[in-house]
N, C-alpha and C positions, 0 to 999 in steps of 0.2 A: 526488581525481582530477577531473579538468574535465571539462567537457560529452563525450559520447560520441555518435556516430553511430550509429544504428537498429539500422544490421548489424552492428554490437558486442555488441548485449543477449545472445545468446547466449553467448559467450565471458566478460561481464562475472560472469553466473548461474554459469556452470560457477569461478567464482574468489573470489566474494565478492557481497555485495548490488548491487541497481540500484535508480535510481528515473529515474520515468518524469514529468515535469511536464505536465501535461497541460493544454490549454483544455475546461473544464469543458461546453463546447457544441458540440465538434467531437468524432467517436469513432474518430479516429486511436489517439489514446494508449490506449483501452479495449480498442482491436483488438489493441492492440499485448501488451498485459497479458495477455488472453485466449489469444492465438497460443502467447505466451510459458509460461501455465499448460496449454496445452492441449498443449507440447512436452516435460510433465514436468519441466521445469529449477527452476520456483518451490517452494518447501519452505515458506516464510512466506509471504502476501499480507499487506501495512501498507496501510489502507485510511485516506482523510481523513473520518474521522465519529468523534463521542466515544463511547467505553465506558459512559459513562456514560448517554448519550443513548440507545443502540441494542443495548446489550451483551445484553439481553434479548429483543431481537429475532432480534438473529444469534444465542443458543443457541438460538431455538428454530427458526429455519433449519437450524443444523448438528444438530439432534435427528432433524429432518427427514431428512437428506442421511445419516446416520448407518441412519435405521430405511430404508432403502431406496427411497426416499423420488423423484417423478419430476423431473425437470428441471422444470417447473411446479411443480409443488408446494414444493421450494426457490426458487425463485424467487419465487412469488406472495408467502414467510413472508420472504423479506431484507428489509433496511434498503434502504432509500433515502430517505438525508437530502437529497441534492442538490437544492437549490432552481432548476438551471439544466435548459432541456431540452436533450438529448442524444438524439441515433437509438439509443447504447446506451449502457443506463442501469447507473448500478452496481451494479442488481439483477442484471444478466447476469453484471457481472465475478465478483461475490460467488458466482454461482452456480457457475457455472467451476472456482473453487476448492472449492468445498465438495462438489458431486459427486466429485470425482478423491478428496476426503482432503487435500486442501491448508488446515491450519488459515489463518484470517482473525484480523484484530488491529485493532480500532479505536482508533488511537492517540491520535488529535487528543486537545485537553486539550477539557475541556467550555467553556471560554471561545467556543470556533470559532462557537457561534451567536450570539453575542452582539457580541464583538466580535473579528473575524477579522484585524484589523491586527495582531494581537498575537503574533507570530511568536515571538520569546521563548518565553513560554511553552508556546504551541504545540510549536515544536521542543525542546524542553526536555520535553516529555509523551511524544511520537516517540521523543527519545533511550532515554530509561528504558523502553516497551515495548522497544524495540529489544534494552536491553540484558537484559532479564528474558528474551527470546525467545531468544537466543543464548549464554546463559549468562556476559555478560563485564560482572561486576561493579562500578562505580565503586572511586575514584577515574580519573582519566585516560580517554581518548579510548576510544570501543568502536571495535573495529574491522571496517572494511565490508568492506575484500578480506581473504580467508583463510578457515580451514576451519569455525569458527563462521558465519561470516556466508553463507556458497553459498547461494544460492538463495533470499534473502531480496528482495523485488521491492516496493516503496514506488509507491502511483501517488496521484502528490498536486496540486494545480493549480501549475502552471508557475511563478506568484510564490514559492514557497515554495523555488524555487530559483534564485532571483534575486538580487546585491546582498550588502550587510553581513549579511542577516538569511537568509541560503539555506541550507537544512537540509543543506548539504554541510560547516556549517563547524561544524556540531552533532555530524554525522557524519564526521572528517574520510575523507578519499579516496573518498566516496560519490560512484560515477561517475552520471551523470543521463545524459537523453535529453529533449528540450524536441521536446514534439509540439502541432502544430495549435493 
C-alpha cells in the first residue's frame, strides 16, 4: 500500500499494521504514535532499537509497568537508544505503550549501531519479529492488512521507507505515513 495521509492511521490500525517514518528530531511522528497508542487502536509497538542492545532494558521497564509501576518510574527504566534530540523522546513513546499493556518489540537487527546503511538486513530483522508477533510463518509475504496484522504500529525514521530499500517492500501493502 503507498504512503497514507495522517487522517488514515486510524482506519489503517482498525485493518491491518501501519508505520509511521518519522524525522528522528522533530516529534510529530512520536505525537502521532502516542495519540494513536493512547486511542487504544495499537496491539503491537515495532520500535527502531536492537533486541539485542536494549531487550534487557525494556524487560525491566515492562516488569516495571507490569508491578504497577508510575509513569516515571517506566519511563526513567526505558530504552532510549536515539542518538538524535527530539522534544519527545522514545522514552515517552515506549512508555505509552507499556503503561496501557501494549507489548513493545525491538526489531532492528543489532547491525543498526554500527552501520545503519544496511537496510537489508535491518528490514529482514523487522520482517521476522513482524512475523513471530502475528503468527504468519515463512515462506512468502507476511501480511500487513488483515486480521493478524490490526493494530500493529512500526515507528521507524522516514529512510527506512524510502526507495528500492523501504520496509514496505519487506512488508508488502504496509501502508506508512512520512512525518516531519
Amino acid at each position: 500500500m503507498p504512503q497514507v495521509h495522517d487522517s488514515s492511521a486510524w482506519w489503517c490500525l482498525e485493518n491491518g499494521a501501519l508505520g509511521i517514518g518519522e524525522d528522528h528530531t522533530q516529534p510529530e511522528g512520536r505525537q502521532l504514535a502516542i495519540d494513536l497508542i493512547d486511542s487504544g487502536l495499537v496491539t503491537h509497538l515495532f520500535i527502531e532499537l536492537a533486541d539485542a542492545h536494549y531487550g534487557g532494558v525494556l524487560a525491566n521497564a515492562q516488569q516495571i509497568a507490569t508491578n504497577g509501576g508510575t509513569r516515571q518510574q517506566i519511563q526513567a527504566a526505558c530504552p532510549d537508544g536515539n542518538l538524535f534530540v527530539c522534544p519527545i523522546s522514545l522514552k515517552q513513546v515506549i512508555t505509552a505503550a507499556l503503561k496501557i499493556g501494549v507489548p513493545v518489540h525491538l526489531a532492528d537487527h543489532p547491525i543498526m549501531a554500527s552501520r545503519s546503511g544496511d537496510f537489508q538486513r535491518r528490514h529482514n530483522s523487522i520482517l521476522q519479529t513482524f512475523r513471530t508477533v502475528t503468527n504468519q510463518p515463512g515462506p512468502g509475504a507476511a501480511q500487513a492488512v488483515g486480521p493478524a496484522s490490526v493494530g500493529c504500529l512500526f515507528l521507524w525514521g522516514g529512510a527506512h521507507f524510502e526507495g528500492g530499500r523501504a520496509l514496505d517492500i519487506f512488508i508488502p501493502g504496509l501502508p506508512f505515513i512520512m512525518m516531519g
